[in-house]
C-alpha positions as CSV (number, residue, x, y, z in Angstrom):
1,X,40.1,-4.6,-16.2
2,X,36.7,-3.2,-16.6
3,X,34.4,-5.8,-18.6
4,X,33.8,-2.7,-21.4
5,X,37.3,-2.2,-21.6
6,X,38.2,-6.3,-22.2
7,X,35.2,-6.1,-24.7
8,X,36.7,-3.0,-26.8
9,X,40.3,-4.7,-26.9
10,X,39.3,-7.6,-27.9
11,X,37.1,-5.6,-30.5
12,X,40.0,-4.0,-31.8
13,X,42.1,-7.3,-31.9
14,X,39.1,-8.4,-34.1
15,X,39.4,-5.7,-36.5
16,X,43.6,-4.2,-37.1
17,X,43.7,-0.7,-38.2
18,X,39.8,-0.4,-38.7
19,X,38.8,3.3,-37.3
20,X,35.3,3.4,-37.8
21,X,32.9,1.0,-36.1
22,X,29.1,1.0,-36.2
23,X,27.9,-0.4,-33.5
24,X,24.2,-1.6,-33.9
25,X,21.0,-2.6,-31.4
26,X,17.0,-2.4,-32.4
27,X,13.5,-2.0,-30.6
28,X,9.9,-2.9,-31.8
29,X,8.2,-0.4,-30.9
30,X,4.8,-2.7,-30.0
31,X,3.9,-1.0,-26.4
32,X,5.4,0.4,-23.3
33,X,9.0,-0.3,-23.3
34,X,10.0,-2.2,-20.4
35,X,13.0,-1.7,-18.7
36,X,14.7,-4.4,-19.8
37,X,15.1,-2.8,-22.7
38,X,17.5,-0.7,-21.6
39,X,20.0,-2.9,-20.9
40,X,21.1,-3.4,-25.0
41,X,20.9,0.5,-25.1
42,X,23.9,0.6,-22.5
43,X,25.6,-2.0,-23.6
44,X,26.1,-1.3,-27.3
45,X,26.0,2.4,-25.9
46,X,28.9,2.5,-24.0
47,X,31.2,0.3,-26.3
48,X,31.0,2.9,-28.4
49,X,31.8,5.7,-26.0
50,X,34.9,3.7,-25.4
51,X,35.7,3.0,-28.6
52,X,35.8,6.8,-29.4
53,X,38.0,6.9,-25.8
54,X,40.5,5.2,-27.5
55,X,40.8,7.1,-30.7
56,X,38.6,5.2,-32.9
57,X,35.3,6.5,-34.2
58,X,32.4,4.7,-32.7
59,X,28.8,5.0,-34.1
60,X,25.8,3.6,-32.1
61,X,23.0,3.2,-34.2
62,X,19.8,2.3,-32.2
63,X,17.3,1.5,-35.0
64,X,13.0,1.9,-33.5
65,X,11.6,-0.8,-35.6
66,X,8.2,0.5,-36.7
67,X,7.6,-1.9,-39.8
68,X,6.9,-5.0,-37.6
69,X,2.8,-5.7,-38.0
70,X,1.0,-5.0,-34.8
71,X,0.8,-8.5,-33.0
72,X,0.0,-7.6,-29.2
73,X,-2.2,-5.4,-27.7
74,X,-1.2,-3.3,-25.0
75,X,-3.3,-3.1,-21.6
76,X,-3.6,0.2,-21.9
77,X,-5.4,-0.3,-25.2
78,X,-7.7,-2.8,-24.8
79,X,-11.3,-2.1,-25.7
80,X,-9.9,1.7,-27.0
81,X,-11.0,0.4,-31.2
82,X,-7.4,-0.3,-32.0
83,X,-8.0,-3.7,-32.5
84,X,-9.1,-3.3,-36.2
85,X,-5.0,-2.1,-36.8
86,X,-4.0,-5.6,-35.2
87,X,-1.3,-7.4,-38.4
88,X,-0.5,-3.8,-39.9
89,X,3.3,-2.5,-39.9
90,X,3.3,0.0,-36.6
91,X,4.5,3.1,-38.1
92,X,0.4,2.7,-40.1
93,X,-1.1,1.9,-36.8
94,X,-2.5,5.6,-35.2
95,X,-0.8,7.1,-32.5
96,X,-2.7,6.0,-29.0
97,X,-2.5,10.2,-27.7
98,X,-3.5,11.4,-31.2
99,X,-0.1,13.5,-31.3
100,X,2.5,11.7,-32.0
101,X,3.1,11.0,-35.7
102,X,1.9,7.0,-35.6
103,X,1.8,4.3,-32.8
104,X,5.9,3.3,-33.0
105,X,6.3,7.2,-32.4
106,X,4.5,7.5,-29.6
107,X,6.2,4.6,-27.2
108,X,9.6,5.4,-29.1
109,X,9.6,9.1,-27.6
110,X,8.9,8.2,-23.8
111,X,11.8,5.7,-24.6
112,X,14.2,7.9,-26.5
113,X,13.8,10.4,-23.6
114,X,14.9,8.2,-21.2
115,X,17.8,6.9,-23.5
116,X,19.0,10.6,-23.3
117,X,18.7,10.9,-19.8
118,X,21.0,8.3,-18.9
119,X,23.9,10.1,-21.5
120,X,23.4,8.3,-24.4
121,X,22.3,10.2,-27.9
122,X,22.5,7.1,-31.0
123,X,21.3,7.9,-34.0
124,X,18.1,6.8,-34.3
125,X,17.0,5.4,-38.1
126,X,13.3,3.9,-38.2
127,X,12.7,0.7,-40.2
128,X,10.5,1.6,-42.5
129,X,12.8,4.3,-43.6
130,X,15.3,1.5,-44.9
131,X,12.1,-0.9,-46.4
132,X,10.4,2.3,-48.2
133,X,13.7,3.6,-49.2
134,X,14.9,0.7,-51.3
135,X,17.6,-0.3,-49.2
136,X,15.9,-3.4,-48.0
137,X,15.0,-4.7,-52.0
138,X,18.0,-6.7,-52.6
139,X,17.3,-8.9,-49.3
140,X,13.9,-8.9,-50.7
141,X,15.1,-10.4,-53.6
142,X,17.3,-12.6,-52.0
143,X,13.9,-13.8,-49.3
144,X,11.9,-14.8,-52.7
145,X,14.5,-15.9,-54.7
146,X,16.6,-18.1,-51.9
147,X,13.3,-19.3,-49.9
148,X,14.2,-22.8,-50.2
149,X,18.0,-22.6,-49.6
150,X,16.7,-20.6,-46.4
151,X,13.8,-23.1,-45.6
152,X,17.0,-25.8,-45.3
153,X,19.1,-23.7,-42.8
154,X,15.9,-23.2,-40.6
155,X,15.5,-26.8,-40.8
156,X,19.2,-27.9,-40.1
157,X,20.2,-25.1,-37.5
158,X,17.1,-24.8,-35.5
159,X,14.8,-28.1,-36.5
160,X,11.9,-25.8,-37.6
161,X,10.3,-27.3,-40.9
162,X,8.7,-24.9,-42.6
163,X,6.2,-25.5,-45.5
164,X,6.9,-26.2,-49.3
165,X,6.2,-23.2,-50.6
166,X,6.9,-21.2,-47.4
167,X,8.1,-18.0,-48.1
168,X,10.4,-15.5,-45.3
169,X,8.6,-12.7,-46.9
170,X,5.3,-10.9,-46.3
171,X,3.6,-8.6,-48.6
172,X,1.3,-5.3,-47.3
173,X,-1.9,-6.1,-48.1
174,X,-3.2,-3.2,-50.8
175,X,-6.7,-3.6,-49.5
176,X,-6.7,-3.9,-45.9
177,X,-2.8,-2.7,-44.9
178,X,-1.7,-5.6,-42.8
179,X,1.4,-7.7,-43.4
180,X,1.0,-10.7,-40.4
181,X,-1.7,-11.8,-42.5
182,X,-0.4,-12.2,-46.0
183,X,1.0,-15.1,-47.8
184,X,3.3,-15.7,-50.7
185,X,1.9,-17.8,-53.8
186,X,4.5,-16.9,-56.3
187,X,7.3,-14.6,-57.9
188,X,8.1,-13.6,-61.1
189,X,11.2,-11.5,-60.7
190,X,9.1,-8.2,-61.0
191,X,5.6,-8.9,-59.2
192,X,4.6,-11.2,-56.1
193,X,1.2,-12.9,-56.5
194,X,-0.2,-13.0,-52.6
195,X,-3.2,-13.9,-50.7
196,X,-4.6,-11.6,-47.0
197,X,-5.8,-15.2,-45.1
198,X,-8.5,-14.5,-43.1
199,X,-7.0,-16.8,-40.0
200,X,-3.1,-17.1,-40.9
201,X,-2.0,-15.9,-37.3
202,X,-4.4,-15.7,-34.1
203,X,-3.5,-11.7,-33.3
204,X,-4.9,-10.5,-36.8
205,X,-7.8,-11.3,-39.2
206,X,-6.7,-10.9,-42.9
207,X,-9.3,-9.7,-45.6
208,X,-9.3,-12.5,-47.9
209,X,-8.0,-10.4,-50.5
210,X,-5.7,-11.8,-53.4
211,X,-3.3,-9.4,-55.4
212,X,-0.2,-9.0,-57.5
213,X,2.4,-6.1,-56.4
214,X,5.9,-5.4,-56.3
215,X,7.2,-6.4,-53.3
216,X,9.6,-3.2,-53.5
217,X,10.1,-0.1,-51.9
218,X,8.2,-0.7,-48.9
219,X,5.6,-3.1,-50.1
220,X,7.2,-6.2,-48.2
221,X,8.9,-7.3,-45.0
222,X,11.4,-9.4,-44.1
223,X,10.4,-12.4,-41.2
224,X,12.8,-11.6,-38.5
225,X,15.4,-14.3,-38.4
226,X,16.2,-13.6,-42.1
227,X,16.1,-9.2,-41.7
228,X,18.3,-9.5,-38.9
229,X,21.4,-10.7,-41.3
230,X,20.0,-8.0,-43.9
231,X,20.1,-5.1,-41.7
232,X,23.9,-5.7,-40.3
233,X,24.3,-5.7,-44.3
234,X,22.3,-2.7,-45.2
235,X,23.6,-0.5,-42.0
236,X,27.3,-2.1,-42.4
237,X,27.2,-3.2,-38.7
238,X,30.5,-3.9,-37.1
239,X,28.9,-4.9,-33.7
240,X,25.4,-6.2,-32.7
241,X,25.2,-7.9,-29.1
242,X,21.7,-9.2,-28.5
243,X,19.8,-11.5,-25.5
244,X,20.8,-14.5,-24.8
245,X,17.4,-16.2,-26.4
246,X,18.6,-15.3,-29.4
247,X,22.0,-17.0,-28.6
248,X,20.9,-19.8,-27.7
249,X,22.2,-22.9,-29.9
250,X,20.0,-23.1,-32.9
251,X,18.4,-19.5,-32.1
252,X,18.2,-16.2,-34.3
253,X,21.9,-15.6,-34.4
254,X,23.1,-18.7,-35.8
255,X,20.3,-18.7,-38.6
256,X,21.3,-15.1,-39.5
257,X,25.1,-16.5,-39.1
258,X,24.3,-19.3,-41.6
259,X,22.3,-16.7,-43.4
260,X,25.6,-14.6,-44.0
261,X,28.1,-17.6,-44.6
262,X,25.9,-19.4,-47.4
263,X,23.6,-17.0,-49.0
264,X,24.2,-13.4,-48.8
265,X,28.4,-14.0,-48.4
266,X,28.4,-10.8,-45.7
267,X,29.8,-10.5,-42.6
268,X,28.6,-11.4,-39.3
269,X,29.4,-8.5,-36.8
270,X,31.4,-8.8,-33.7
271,X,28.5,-10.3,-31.4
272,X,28.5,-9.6,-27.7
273,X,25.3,-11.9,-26.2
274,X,23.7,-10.7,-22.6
275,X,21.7,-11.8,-20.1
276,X,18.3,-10.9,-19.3
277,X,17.2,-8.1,-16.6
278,X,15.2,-9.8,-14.0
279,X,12.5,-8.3,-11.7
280,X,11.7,-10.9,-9.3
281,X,13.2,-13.5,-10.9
282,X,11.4,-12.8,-13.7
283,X,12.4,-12.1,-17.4
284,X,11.1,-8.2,-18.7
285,X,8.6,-9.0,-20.9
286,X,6.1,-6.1,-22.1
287,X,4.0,-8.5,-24.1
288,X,3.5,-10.5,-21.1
289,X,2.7,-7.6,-18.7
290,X,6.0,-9.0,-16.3
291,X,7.8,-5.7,-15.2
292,X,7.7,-2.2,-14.8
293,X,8.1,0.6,-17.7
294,X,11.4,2.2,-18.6
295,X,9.5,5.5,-17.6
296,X,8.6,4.0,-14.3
297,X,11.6,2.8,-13.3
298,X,13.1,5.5,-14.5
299,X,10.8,7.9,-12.4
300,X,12.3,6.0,-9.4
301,X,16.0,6.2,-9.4
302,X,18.1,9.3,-10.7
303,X,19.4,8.9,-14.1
304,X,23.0,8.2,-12.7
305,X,22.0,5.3,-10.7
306,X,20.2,3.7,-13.6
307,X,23.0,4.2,-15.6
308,X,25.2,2.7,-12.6
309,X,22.7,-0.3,-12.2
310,X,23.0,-1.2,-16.1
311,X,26.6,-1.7,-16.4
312,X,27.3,-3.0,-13.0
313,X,27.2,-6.7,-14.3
314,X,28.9,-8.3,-16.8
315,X,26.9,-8.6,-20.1
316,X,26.8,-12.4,-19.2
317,X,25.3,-12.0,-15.7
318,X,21.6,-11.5,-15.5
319,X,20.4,-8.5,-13.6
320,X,18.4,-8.8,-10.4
321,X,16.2,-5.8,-9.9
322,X,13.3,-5.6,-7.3
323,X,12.2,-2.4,-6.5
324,X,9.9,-3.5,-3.7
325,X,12.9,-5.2,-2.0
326,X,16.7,-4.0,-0.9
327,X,17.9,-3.4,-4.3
328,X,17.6,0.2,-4.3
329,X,19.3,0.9,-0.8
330,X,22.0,-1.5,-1.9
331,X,22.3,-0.2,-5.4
332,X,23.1,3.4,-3.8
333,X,25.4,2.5,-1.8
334,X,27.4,0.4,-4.2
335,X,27.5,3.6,-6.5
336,X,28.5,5.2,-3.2
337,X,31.6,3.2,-2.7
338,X,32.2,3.5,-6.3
339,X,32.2,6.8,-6.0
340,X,34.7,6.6,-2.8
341,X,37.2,4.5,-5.0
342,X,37.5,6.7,-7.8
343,X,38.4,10.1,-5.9
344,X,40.8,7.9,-3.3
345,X,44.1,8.2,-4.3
346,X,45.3,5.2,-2.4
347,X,46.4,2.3,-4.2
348,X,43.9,-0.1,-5.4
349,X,43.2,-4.0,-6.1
350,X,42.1,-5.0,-9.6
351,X,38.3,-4.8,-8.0
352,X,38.1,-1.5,-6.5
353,X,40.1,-0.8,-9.5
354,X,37.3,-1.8,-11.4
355,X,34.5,-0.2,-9.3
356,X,36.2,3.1,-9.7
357,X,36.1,2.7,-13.8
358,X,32.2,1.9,-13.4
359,X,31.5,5.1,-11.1
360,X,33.7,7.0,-14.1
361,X,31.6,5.4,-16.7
362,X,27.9,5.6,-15.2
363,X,28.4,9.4,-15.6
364,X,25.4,10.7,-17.9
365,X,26.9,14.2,-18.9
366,X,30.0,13.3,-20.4
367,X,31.9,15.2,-18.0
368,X,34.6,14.6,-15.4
369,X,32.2,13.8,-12.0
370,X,32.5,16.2,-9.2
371,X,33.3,15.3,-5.5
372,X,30.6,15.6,-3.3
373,X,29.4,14.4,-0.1
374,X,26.3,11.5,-0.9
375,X,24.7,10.9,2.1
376,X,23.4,7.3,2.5
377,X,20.3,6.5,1.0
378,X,18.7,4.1,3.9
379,X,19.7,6.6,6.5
380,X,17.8,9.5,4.4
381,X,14.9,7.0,4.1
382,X,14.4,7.0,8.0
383,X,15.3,11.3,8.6
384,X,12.2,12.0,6.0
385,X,10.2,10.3,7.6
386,X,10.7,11.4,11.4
387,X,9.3,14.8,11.8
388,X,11.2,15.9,14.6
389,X,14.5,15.7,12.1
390,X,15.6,18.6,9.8
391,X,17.3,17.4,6.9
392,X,19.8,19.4,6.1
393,X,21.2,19.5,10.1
394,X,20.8,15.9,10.2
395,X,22.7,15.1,7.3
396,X,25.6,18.2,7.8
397,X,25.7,16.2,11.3
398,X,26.7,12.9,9.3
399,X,29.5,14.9,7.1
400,X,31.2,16.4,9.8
401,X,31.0,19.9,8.5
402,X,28.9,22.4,6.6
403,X,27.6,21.4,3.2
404,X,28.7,22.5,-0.1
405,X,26.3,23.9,-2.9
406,X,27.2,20.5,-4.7
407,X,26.2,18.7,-1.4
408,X,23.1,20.8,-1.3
409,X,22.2,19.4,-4.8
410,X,23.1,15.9,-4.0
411,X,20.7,16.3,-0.9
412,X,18.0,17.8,-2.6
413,X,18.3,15.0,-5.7
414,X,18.3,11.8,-3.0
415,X,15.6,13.2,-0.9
416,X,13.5,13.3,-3.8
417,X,14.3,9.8,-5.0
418,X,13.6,8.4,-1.3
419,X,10.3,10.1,-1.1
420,X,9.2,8.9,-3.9
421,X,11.2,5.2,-3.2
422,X,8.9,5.1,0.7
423,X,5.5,5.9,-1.2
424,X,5.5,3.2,-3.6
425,X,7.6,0.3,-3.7
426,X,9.7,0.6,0.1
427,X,9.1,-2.9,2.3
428,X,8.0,-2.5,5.6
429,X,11.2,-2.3,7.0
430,X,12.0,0.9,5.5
431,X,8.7,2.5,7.0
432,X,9.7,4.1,10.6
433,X,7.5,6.0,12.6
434,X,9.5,7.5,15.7
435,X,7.1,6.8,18.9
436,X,7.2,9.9,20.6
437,X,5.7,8.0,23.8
438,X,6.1,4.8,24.7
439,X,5.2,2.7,22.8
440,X,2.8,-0.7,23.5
441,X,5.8,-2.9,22.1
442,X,7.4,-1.7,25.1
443,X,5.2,-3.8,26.9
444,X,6.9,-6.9,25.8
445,X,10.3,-6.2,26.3
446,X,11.9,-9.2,28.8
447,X,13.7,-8.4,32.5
448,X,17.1,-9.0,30.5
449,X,15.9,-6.0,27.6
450,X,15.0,-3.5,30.4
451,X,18.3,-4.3,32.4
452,X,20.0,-3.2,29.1
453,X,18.5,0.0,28.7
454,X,18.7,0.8,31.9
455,X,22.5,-0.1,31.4
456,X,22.5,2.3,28.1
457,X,20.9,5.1,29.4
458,X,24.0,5.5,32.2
459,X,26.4,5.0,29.5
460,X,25.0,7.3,26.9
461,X,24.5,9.6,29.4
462,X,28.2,10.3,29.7
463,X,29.3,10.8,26.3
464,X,30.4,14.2,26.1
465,X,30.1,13.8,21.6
466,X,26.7,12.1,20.5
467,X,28.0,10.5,17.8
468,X,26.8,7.5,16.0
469,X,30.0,5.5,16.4
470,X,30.4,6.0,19.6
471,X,26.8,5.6,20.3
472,X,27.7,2.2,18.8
473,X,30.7,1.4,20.6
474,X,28.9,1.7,23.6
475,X,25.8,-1.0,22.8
476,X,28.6,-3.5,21.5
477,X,30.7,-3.1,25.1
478,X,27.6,-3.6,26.8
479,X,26.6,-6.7,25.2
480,X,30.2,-8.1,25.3
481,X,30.6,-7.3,29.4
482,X,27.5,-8.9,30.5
483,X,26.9,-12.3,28.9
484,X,23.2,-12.1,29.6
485,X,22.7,-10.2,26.9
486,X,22.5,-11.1,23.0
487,X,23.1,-8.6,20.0
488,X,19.7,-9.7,18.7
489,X,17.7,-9.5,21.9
490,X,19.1,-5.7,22.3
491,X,19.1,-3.7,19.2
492,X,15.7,-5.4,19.4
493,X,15.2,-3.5,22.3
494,X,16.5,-0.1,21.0
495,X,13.9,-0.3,17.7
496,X,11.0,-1.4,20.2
497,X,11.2,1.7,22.6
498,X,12.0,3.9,20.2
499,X,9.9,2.6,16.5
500,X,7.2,0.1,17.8
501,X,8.8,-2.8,16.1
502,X,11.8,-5.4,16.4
503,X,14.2,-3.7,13.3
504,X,15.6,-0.5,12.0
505,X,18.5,1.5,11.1
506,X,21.8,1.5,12.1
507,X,21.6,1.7,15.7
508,X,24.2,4.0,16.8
509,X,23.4,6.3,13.7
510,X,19.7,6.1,14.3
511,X,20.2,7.3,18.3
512,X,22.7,9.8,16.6
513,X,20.2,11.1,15.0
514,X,17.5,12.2,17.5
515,X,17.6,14.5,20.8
516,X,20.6,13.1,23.1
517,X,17.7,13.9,26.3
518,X,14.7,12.4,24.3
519,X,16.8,9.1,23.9
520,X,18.3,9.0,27.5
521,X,15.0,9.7,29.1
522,X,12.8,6.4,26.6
523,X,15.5,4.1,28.2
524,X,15.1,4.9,31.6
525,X,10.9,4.4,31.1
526,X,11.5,0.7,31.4
């Protein structure tokens, strides 16, 4: 069974004869939004698109957090005069393009557009909608009032001890408008007395002011590990999932667990903890400048495929993405056999079984996918870039038949993809130049290497249907029949004479592919 599938029984198990489920994630909207990001969006995203598969109604909520203070400045940014907005709540901080309505707004759009590219439409609250509303004042309360109960479950879940009179609320400074800056000195049940230190955190510097406010409607925030038990409160959260940092023993999660249990008595909501997304081994991190953009990434593969390369793994396995190294090939064609699986109607093992559910469920338009032909992606990487190739007759070669207005499309959208794939982030191996003469690798090819084109060159010139398998056939029977020649020292050969270097495609595709007389006549040169 499909990992979503196991996740929404077991949800269901969870909670007998519940109907409605809200199922939660958030962003801080601090800077670009890296990829990573997306994989929490798919996640919670598609547990509830099952959930509603199965009868029940499933809400995703994807809150953009725009009250957190401004700790980080982006690259982009540096030396632009937003440094005098570092501590204040994002949703103040001015919008970098002078359009948007605030900073949070600005990175939210370019995320929320890809969100909706890859089929998912949440609702999408902003935080300081539930702060300025009131919604957030009881656990506002509850942060002043409990501080010391909450200073003990730091202590005894995670270790942290925090100050005496240590408070997990911050105050909006009235005179400067920053909040990472502020301290608690006291509460009287109506008004919080607070001081704006100059040098309480190195990413802002607070105005020295002291004041007395309400901490109300607005005027406040919530330090994360005690606002993430308030918010599965305030928006009734069902299920939350979240990065495994946050899992980890003594982390977020159990704070906001013990948070729920002893102070607030609420529930906890069915948690579903993930790995990271990797690029290069490497955790996303936009703070750290480690990864590429949503945008970016999302500029490079079609929104199916990123869909596709999101819920392949389990939300326990990490995912492994390097767009400067095989994963893109490989990633098509795993959607490609996915794709095979699910319009086969021969019987299948629980894996295929499973592939074909991930191909139904990395659809982004919420219809039934159509059949059509999906030519693979490394082979359209090497016809685009060999001039002498057309396309369209190269690929209609590789079906068999004519192509379909749907295969036209498919065509059309791959091409694109690979173009744009080859010009930034393709290794050398996926750069071919065809060597229309020959070439000065030629030069080193050994007695044995000539004998076997020589060899080739008679065979091939026999075949009646230049065909890619049979084109293949052919080099394997030669290299079985005469034991002085190796696979490796061969197809070495072949990409030699006919690229300039010792790799390539699929051999007996790639000779497919060009003039039957062009190939014949390179092997007999040597």
């Amino acid at each position: 069974m499909f990992w979503v599938d196991e996740i929404v029984d077991q949800i269901i198990e969870t909670y007998p004869g519940k109907e409605e489920f809200v199922v939660r994630d958030e962003k801080t909207l601090s800077g670009p939004v890296h990829v990573g990001s997306l994989r929490g969006v798919v996640i919670h995203g598609i547990i509830a698109q099952v959930l509603n598969e199965r009868g029940k109604k499933g809400r995703f909520v994807f809150e953009f957090n725009d009250f957190d203070p401004m700790d980080g400045m982006p690259s982009e940014l540096e030396g632009k005069g937003f440094d005098e907005h570092m501590g204040k709540p994002l949703y103040t901080v001015p919008s970098p393009d002078g359009k948007a309505e605030n900073f949070a707004e600005y990175y939210g759009d370019v995320f929320y557009n890809v969100i909706k590219e890859i089929g998912f439409d949440p609702e999408i609250p902003r935080a300081k909608k539930a702060y300025l509303s009131g919604k957030m004042n009881d656990w506002i309360k509850i942060g002043l009032t409990k501080n010391n109960e909450i200073r003990e479950i730091y202590k005894r879940i995670s270790g942290s001890e925090k100050p005496e009179h240590w408070s997990p609320v911050s105050i909006v400074c009235e005179q400067c408008g920053k909040i990472g800056s502020t301290d608690v000195i006291s509460f009287d049940g109506e008004k919080v007395k607070y001081v704006c230190k100059k040098y309480k955190v190195k990413w802002a510097v607070g105005c020295e002011h002291e004041g007395e406010v309400s901490p109300f409607d607005g005027n406040a925030k919530l330090t994360w590990k005690v606002e993430w038990p308030a918010k599965w409160d305030v928006y009734d959260v069902t299920i939350e999932g979240s990065g495994k940092d946050h899992n980890a023993a003594g982390g977020s999660h159990d704070i906001g667990e013990a948070i729920c249990g002893e102070i607030s008595k609420t529930d906890v909501p069915f948690n579903v903890p993930y790995e990271f997304f990797l690029i290069g081994g490497k955790k996303m991190s936009a703070s750290k400048g480690v990864g590429q953009s949503v945008r970016d990434i999302a500029d490079l593969i079609p929104p199916e495929m990123l869909r596709f390369l999101m819920l392949q793994k389990k939300p326990n396995q990490p995912i492994e993405f390097d767009p400067e190294g095989d994963t893109i090939p490989r990633l098509f064609d795993t959607h490609d056999r996915a794709a095979q699986l699910y319009f086969s109607d021969e019987e299948k093992d629980t894996m295929q079984t499973d592939l074909a559910r991930l191909y139904e469920l990395s659809q982004t338009t919420g219809e039934s996918p159509k059949g059509r032909f999906l030519p693979r992606f490394g082979q359209l990487v090497f016809i685009i870039q060999i001039p002498r190739l057309d396309v369209n007759e190269a690929v209609e070669k590789m079906k068999g038949f004519a192509l379909t207005d749907e295969d036209k499309k498919e065509l059309e959208l791959r091409v694109e993809y690979a173009r744009k794939w080859i010009e930034s982030y393709a290794p050398d191996k996926y750069r071919y130049q065809l060597q229309e003469t020959l070439p000065e690798a030629a030069k080193e090819l050994t007695d044995i290497q000539k004998n076997f084109a020589t060899s080739l060159a008679e065979q091939l010139g026999g075949l009646d249907a230049w065909e890619g398998e049979k084109i293949h056939g052919h080099i394997h029977e030669l290299v079985k029949e005469n034991e002085d020649f190796t696979p490796k020292e061969c197809f070495a050969a072949i990409y030699k004479l006919f690229l300039g270097k010792d790799f390539g495609p699929q051999a007996g595709w790639f000779l497919s592919a060009l003039d039957k007389e062009f190939v014949i006549e390179r092997l007999r040169e040597v």
